[in-house]
C-alpha positions in Angstrom: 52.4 -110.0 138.4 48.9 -111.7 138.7 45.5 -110.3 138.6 43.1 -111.5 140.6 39.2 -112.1 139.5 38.6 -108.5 141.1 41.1 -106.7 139.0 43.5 -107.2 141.7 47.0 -106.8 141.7 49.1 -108.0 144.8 52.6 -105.9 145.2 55.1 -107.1 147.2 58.4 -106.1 148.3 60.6 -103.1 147.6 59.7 -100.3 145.4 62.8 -98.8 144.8 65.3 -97.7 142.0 66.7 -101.6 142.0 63.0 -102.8 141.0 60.7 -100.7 139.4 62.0 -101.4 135.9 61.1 -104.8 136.1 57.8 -104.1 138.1 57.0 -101.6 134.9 58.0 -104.5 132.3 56.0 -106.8 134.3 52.8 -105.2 134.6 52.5 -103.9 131.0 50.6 -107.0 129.9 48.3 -106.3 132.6 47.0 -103.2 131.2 45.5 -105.2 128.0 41.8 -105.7 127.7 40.8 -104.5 131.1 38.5 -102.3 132.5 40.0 -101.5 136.0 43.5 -102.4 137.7 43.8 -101.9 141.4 47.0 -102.3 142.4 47.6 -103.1 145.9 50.4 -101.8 148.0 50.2 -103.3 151.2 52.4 -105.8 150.2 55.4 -103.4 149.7 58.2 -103.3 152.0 60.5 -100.0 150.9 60.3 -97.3 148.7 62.3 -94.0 147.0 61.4 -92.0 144.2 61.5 -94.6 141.8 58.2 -96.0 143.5 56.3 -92.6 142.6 57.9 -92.7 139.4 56.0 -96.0 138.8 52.5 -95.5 140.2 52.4 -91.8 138.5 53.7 -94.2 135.2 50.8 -97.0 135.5 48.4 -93.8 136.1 49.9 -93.1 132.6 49.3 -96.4 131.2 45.7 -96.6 131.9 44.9 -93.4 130.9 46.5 -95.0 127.3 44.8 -98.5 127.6 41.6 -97.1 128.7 42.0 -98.4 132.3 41.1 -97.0 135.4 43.8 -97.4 137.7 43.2 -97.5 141.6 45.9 -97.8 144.3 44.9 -99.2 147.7 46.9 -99.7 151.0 49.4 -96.7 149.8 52.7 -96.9 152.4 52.9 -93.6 154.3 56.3 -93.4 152.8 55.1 -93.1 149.9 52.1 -90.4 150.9 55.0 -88.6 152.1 56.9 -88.4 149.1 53.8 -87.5 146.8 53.0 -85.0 149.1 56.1 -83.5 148.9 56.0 -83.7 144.6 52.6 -82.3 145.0 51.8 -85.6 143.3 48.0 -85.5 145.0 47.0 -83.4 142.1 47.3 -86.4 139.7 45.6 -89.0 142.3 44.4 -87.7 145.7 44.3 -91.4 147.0 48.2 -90.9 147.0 48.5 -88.2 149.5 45.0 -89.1 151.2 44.8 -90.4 154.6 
């Protein structure tokens, strides 16, 4: 995973109990000296629980590195599921429109 000059980071493909480990191993360089991170989801092709697992865990890892996290282009499968987990109370931008 890359980040881009605007704090940027592209994610592509499948979100899903196969691939977040290595999506979480991945990024965790990307939370060092940074301000902001916003990871965008438009990229992402499937998703399951593990997926909201992730985000709610990079939510985590900013709030320990000092970095605001921002999701953009969230899948509506993924609304869904944070809607059903109630999940919007951590970060409304996951069950917003």
């Amino acid at each position: 995973m890359q980040v881009d000059a605007d704090s940027r980071v592209a994610v592509e493909g499948p979100l899903t109990f196969a691939t977040v480990s290595a999506r979480l191993a991945d990024s965790a360089p990307l939370f060092r000296r940074r301000q902001t991170l916003r990871f965008d989801l438009s990229g992402v092709t499937a998703v399951d629980s593990a997926a909201l697992a992730l985000l709610v865990e990079w939510l985590r890892m900013g709030r320990q590195n000092g970095v605001k996290v921002e999701f953009t282009a969230v899948p509506s499968a993924l609304r869904s599921l944070a809607d059903v987990s109630e999940l919007g109370q951590i970060d409304p931008v996951l069950t917003g429109p």
